[in-house]
PASEBA-1860 file (N, C-alpha, C; in nm, 3 decimals):
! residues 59
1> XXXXXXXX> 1.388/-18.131/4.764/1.352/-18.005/4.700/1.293/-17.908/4.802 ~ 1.195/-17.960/4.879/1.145/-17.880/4.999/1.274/-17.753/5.110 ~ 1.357/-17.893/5.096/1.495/-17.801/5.167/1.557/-17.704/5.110 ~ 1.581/-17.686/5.007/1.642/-17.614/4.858/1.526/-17.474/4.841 ~ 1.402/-17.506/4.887/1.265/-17.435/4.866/1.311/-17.354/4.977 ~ 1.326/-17.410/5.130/1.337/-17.345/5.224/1.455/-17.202/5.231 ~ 1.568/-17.304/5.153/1.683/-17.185/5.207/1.743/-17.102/5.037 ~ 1.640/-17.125/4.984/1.634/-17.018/4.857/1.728/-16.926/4.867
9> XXXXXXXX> 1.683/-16.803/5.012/1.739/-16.701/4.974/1.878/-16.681/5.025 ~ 1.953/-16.795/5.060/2.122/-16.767/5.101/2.167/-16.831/4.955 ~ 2.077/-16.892/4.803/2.170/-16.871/4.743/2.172/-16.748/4.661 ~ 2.287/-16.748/4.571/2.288/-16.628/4.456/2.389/-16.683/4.373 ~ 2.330/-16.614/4.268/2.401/-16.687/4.104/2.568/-16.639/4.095 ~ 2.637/-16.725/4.095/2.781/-16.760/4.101/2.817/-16.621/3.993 ~ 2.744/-16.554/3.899/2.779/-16.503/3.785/2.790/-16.340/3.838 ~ 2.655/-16.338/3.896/2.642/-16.157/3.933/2.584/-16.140/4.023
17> XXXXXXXX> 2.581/-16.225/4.137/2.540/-16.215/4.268/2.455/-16.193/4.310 ~ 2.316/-16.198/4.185/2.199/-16.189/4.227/2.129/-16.286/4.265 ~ 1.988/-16.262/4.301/1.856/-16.397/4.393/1.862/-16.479/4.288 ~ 1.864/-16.591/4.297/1.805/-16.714/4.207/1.629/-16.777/4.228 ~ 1.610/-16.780/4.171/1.450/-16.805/4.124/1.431/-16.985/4.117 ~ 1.356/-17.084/4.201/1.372/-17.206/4.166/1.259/-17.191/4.100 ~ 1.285/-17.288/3.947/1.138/-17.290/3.904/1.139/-17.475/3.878 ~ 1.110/-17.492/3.796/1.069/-17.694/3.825/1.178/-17.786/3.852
25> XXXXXXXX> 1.263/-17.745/3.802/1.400/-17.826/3.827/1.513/-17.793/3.769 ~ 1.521/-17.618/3.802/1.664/-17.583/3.765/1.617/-17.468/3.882 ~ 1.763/-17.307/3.848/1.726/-17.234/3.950/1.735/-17.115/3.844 ~ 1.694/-17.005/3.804/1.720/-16.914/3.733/1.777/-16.779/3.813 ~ 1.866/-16.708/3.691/1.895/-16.559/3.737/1.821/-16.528/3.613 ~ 1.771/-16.347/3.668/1.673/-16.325/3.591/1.776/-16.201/3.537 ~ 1.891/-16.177/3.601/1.997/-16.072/3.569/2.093/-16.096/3.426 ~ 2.102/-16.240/3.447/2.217/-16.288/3.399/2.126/-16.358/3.259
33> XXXXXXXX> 2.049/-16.454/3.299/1.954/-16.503/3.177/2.040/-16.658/3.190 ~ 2.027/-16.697/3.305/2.104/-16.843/3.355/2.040/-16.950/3.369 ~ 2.008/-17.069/3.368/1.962/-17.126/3.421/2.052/-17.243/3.468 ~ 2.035/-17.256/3.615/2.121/-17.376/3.705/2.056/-17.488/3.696 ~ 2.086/-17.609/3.664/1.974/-17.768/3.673/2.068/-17.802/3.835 ~ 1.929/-17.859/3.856/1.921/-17.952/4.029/1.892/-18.052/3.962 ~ 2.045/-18.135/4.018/2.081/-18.240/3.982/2.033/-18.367/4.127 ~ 1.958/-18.466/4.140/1.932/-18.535/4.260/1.929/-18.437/4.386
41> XXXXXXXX> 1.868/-18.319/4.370/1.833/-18.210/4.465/1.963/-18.115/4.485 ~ 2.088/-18.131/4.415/2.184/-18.045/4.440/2.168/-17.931/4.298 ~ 2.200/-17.817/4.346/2.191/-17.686/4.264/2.351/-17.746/4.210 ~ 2.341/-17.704/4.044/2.525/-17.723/3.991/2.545/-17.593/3.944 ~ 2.561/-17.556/4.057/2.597/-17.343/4.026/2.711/-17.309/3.973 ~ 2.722/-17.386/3.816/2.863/-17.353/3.762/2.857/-17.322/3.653 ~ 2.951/-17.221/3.603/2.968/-17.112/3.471/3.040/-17.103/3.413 ~ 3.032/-17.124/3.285/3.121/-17.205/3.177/3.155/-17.055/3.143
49> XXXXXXXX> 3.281/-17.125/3.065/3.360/-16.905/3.062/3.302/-16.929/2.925 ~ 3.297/-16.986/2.858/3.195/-16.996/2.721/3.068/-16.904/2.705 ~ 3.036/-16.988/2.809/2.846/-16.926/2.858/2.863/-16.805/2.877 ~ 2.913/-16.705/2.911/2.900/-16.590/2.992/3.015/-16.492/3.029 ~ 3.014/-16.415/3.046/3.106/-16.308/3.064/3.070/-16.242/3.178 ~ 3.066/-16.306/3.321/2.985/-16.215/3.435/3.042/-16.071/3.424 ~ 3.144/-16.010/3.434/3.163/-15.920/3.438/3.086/-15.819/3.350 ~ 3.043/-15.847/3.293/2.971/-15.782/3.162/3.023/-15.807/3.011
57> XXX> 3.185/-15.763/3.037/3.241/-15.749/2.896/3.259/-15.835/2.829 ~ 3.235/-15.784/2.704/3.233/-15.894/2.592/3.361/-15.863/2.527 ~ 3.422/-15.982/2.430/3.516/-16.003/2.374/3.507/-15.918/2.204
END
């Protein structure tokens, strides 16, 4: 987690390319309203076309 702590800011949320936020054991966008779980210290930065519509538009 320390490592993940360190290099925070090269990631960004797969959805809208903004900072991700680590908070206890996921990573949040505060744009999108996401939350990523860290799985055995790996971020699973993946977006269900269900979940979300990065582009904005809705159906």
């Amino acid at each position: 987690m320390e490592e993940l702590r360190k290099n925070i800011n090269v990631l960004a949320c797969p959805c809208c390319k903004d900072r991700l936020e680590l908070k206890e054991n996921y990573l949040f966008c505060k744009r999108c309203n996401l939350k990523y779980p860290i799985i055995d210290g790996i971020p699973q930065l993946v977006v269900s076309v269900d979940e979300v519509w990065c582009s904005g538009e809705k159906g």
